[in-house]
TINUZA-137476 format. One line per 5 residues: number of its first residue (from 1); their letters; for each residue x negated, y, z of C-alpha. Coordinates in Angstrom, 2 decimals, padded with zeros to 5 digits. Each point is the difference from the previous one (the first is absolute). Layout:
N
NUM	A	X:Y:Z  ... .
***
This chain:
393
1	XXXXX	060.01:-046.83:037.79  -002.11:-003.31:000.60  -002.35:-000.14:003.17  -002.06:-003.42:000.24  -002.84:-000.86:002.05 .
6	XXXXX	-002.75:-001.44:-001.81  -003.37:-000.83:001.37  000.72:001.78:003.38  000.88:003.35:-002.05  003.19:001.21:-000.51 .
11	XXXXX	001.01:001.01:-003.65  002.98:002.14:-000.11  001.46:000.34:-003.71  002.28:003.17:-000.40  002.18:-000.20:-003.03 .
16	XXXXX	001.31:002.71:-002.02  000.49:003.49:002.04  -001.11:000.33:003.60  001.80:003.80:000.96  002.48:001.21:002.70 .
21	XXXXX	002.73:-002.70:-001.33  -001.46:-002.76:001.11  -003.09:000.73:002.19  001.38:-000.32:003.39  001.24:-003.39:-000.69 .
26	XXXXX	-003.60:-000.72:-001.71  -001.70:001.55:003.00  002.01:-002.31:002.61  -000.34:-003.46:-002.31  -003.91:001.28:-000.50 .
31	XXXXX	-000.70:000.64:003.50  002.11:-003.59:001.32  -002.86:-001.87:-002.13  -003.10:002.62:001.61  001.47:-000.90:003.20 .
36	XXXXX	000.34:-003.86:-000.90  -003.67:000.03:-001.39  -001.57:002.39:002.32  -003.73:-000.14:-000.78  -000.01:-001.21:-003.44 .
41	XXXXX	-001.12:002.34:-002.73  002.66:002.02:-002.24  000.23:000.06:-003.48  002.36:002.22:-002.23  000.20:-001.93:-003.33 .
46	XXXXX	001.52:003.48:-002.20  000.11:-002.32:-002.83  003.90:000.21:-000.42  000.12:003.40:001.37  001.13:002.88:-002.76 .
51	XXXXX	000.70:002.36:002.49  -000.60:001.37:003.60  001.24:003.00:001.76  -001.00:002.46:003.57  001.95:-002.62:001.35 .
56	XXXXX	-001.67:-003.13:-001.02  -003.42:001.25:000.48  000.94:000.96:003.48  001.03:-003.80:000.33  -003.87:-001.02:-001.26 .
61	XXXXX	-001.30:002.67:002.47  001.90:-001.57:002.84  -001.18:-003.64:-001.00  -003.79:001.52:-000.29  000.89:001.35:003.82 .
66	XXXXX	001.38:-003.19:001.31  -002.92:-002.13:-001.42  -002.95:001.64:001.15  -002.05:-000.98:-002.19  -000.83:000.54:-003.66 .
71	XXXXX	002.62:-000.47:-002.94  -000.05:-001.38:-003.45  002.17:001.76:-002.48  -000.16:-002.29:-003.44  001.14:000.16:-003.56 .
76	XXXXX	001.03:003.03:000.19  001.22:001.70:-002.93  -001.73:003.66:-001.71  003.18:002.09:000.98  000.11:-001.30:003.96 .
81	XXXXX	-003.67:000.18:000.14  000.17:003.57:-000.66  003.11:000.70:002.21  -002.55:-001.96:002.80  -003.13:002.15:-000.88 .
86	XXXXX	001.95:003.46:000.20  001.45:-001.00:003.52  -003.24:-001.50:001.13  000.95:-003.77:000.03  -002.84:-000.27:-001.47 .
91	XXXXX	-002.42:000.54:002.90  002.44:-001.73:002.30  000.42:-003.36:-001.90  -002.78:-002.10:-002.09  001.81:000.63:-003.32 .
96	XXXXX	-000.71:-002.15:-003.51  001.51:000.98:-002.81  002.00:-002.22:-002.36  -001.96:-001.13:-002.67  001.40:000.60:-003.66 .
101	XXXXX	000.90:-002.59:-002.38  -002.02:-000.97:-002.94  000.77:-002.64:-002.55  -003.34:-001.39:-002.02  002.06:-001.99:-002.39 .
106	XXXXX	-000.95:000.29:-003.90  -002.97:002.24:001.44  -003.66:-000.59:-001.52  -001.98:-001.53:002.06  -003.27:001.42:000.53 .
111	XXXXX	-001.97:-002.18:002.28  000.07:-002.90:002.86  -001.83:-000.49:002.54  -000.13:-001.61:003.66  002.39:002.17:001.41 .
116	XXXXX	002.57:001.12:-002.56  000.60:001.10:-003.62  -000.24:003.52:-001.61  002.67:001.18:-002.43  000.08:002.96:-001.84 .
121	XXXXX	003.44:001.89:000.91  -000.62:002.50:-002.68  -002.26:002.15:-001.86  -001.17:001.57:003.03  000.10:-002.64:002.73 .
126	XXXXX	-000.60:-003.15:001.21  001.25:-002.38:003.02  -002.09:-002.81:001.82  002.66:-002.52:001.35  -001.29:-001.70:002.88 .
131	XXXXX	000.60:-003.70:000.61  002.04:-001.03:003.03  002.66:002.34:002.04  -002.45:000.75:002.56  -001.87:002.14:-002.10 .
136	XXXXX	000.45:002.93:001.21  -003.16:000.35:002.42  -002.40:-001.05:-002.83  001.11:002.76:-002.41  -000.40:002.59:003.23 .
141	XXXXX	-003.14:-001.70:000.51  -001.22:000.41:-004.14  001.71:003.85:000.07  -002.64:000.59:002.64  -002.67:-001.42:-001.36 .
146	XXXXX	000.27:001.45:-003.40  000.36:003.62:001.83  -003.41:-000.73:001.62  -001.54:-001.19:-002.82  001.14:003.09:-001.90 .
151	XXXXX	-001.10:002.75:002.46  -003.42:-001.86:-000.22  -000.30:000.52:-003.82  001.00:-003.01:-001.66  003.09:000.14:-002.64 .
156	XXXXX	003.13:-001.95:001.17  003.70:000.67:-000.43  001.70:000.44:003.25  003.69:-000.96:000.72  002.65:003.01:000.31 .
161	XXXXX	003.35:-002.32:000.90  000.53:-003.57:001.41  002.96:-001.73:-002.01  002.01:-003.34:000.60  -000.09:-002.19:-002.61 .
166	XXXXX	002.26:-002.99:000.22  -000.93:-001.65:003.35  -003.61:001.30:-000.04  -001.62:003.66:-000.23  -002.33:001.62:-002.36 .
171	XXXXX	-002.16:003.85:-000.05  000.81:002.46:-002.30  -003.15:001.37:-001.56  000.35:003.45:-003.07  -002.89:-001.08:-002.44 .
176	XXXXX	001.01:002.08:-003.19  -000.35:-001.65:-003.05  -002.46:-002.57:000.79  -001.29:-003.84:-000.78  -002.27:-001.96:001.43 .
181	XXXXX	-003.30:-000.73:-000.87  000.98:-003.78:-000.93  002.83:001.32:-002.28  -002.86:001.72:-002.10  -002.22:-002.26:-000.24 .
186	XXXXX	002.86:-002.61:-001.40  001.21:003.32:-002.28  -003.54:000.23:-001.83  000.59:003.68:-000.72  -003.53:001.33:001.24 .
191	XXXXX	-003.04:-002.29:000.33  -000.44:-002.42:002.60  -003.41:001.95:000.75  001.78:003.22:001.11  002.51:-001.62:002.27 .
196	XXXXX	-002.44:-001.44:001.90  -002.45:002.47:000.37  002.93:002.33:001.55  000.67:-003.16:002.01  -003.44:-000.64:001.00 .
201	XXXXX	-000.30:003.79:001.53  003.36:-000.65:001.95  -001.53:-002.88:001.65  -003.32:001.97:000.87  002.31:002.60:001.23 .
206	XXXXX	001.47:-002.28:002.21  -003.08:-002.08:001.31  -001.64:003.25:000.98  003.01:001.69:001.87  -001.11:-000.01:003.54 .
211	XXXXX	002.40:-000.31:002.85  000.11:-000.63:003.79  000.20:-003.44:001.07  002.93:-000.92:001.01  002.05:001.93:-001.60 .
216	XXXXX	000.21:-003.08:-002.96  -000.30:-003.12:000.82  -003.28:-002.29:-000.02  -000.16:-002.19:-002.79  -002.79:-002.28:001.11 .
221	XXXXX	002.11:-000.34:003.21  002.91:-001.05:-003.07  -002.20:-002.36:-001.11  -001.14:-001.12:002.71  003.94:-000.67:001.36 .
226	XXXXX	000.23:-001.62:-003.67  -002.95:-001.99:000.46  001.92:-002.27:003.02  002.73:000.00:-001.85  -001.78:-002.25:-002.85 .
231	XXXXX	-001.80:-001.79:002.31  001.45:-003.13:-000.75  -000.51:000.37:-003.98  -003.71:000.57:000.76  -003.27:-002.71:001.20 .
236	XXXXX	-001.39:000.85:003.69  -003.29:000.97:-002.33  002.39:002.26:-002.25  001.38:001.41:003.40  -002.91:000.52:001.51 .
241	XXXXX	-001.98:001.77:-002.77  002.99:002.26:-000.62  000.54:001.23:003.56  -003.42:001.24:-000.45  -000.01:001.45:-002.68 .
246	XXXXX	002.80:002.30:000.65  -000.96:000.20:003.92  -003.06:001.52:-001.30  001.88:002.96:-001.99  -000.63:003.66:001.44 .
251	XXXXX	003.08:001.65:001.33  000.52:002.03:-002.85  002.23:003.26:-000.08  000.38:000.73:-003.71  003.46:-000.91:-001.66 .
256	XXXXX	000.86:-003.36:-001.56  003.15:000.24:-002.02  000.85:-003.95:000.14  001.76:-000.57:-003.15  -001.26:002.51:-002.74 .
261	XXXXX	001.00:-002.17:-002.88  000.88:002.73:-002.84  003.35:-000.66:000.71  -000.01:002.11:003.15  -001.75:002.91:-001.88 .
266	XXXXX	002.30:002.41:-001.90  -001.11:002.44:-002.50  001.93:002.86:001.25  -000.89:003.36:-002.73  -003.33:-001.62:-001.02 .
271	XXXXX	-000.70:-000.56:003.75  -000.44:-003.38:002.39  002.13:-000.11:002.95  000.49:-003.33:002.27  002.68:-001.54:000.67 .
276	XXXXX	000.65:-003.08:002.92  -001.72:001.28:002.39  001.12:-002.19:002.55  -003.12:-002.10:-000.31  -002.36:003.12:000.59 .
281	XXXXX	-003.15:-001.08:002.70  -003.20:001.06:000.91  -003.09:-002.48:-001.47  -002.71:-000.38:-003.00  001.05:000.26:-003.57 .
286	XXXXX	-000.33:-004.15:-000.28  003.64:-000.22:001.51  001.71:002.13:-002.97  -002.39:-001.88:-002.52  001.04:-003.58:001.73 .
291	XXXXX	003.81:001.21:-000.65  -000.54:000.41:-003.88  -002.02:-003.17:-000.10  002.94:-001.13:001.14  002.85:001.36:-002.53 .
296	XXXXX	-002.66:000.28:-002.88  -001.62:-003.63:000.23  000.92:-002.55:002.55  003.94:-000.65:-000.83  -001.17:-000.44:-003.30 .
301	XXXXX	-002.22:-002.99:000.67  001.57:-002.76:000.34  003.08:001.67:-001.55  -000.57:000.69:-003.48  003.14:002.65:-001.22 .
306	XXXXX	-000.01:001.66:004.03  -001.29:003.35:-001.40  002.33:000.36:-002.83  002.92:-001.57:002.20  -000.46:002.58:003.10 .
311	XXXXX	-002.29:002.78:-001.57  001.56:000.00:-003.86  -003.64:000.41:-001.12  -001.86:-002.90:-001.03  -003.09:-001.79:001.64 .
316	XXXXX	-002.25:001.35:-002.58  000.99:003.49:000.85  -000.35:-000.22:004.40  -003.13:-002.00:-001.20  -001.14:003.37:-001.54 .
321	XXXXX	001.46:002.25:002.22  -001.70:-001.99:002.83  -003.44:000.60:-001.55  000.71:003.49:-000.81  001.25:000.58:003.49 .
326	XXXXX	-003.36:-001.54:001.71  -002.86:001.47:-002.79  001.85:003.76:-000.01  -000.08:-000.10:003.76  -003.28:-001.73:000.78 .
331	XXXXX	-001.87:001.63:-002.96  -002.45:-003.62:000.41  -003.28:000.45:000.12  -000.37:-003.88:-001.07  001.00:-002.89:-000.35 .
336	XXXXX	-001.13:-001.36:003.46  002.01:002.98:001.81  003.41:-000.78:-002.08  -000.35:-003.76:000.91  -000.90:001.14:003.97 .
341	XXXXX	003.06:002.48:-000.26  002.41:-002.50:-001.53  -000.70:-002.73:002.38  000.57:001.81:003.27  003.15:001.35:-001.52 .
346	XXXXX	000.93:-003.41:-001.29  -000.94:-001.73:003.56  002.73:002.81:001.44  002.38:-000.62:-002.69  000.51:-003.57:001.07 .
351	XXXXX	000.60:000.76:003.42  002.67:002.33:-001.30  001.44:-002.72:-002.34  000.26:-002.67:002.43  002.03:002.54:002.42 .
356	XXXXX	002.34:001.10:-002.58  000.34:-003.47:-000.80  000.95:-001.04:003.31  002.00:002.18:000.82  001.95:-000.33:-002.97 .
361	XXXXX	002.21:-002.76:-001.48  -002.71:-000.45:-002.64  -001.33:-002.28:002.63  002.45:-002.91:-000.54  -000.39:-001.05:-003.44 .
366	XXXXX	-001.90:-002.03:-002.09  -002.11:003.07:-001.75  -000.62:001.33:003.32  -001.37:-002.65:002.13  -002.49:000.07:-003.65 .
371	XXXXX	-000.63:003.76:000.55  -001.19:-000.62:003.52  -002.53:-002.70:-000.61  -001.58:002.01:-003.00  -000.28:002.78:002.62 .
376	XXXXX	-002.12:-002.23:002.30  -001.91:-000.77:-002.48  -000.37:003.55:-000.97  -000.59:000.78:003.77  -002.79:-002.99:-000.12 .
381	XXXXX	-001.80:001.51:-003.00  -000.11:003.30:001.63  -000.97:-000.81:003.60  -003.71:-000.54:-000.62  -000.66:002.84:-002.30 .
386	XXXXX	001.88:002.81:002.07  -001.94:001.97:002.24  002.35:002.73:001.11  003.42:000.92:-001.39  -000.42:003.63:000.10 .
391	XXX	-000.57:001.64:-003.34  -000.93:003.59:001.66  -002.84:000.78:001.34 .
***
């Protein structure tokens, strides 16, 4: 056994078997360090642990006793989980389960995005891997957020099982026999047409799914918080018009996805359903659209080969599916209503870019510092023919 006091809490790391052999001599060592540390909070690390007896839980029940206060249980393993729920350790400690292994070698990649990666695991699943070890909260925080957005009517695949992968974490997701709506576009095996018609009503879907505020976050509050961020990228004139601009949005309470590229929409038995929906937010439709300006036509720019390097489709085709996308949803009445459309959602797009730009490494190179000029001059050819962002209502 291990105990070590980090941060003012006190791990203790039982090894092996914790039962009548040895758990008065674990009890006295354990309680010498309670005693030592009195105040601190207690932490069972079961990582080690393969087994634990009447005896040893007794031990735990003491500690709990002794402490007064709340403790953690960690890494605990299936079988001593279920030896803890049947004896009601469960309700006594805060108990986390240990998280199973997953290796994503030689898997096929499905998508990337901000956060992590999706792999397919097999035929009928698929893992996001999170970036970073303290991922954990986020993919609580998406698993709860995709539940809400379910019960409220929109399509989206929710997690069933948190896995370790490596040094960082990823969600389990069952989508049976699915692909995304990029992968069919690239496969050419229906018309371009039909994809995005069933893509178009998804997005409708979506815009129009009404929900409480605050239950998703505000995304002109994001963009506002993104907005400071740039600052420095952006003319006092630039700043100034923007801020108003997006100060002058209603508080909306219909759902924004955030990143509903077709590579976070799988085709699940003929069916949409949404994946990454750790991005989800409350706002107008010109958030979602700014996003697949984004993917679909600003990389590109001044980066001729981006689609086809991070899409595998070619500029001609986002080209395409970008004006697909916008005349199947918009249904234009004219030309003068596509070119008022586009330029509010262009105006938001470059706020976007600049952000992801900055608070990316794309920042400190030679093709960015290009990418953020030509987005103040995108931002300056905008400014003065914007009105409002909002494209609803």
């Amino acid at each position: 056994m291990k105990i070590n006091l980090i941060d003012n809490r006190l791990v203790i790391s039982p090894e092996g078997r914790l039962d009548s052999n040895n758990a008065p001599a674990a009890e006295e060592e354990i309680m010498k360090a309670v005693a030592e540390h009195a105040g601190c909070e207690i932490c069972f690390d079961m990582g080690a642990l393969e087994y634990i007896s009447s005896a040893g839980l007794r031990v735990i029940m003491k500690v709990r006793k002794k402490s007064g206060k709340p403790v953690d249980a960690v890494n605990v393993s299936r079988d001593i989980y279920d030896i803890f729920e049947m004896t009601g350790f469960t309700e006594m400690l805060r108990v986390q389960k240990a998280y199973r292994k997953v290796k994503v070698d030689g898997l096929e990649m499905i998508g990337s995005g901000f956060f992590g990666t999706v792999y397919r695991l097999d035929k009928e699943t698929i893992i996001k891997v999170y970036k970073g070890k303290d991922s954990i909260p986020m993919i609580k925080n998406e698993k709860k957020m995709a539940q809400k957005a379910f019960l409220a009517g929109i399509p989206t695949a929710i997690s069933y099982d948190i896995v370790q992968v490596g040094e960082d974490y990823g969600s389990i997701f069952e989508l049976l026999d699915s692909e995304t709506f990029h992968d069919m576009v690239a496969k050419e095996e229906q018309p371009i047409e039909q994809i995005v018609a069933k893509y178009a009503d998804l997005l409708k879907l979506v815009h129009h799914t009404e929900m409480e505020k605050g239950e998703f976050p505000s995304y002109k509050e994001r963009f506002l918080d993104h907005l400071e961020l740039i600052k420095k990228h952006l003319t006092e004139e630039q700043y100034t018009g923007l801020k108003g601009l997006f100060s002058a949005m209603p508080d909306e309470n219909t759902v924004v996805h955030g990143d509903i590229q077709m590579k976070n929409v799988m085709s699940c038995g003929d069916e949409p359903m949404l994946i990454d929906m750790d991005t989800i937010g409350l706002g107008d439709p010109v958030f979602d659209f700014a996003g697949l300006y984004v993917t679909y036509q600003a990389f590109e720019e001044d980066d001729p080969g981006n689609s086809m390097a991070f899409l595998g489709i070619s500029q001609e085709k986002t080209d395409l599916l970008w004006k697909l996308i916008t005349e199947t949803y918009f249904a234009f009445e004219n030309e003068e209503e596509r070119q008022r459309i586009l330029a509010r959602i262009r105006l938001v797009a470059a706020v976007r870019f600049l952000y992801i730009l900055e608070t990316t490494d794309l920042k400190n190179s030679e093709l960015g510092r290009i990418r953020i000029a030509r987005t103040g001059e995108h931002i300056d050819e905008l400014l003065p023919v914007v009105d409002r962002l909002a494209i609803e209502g």
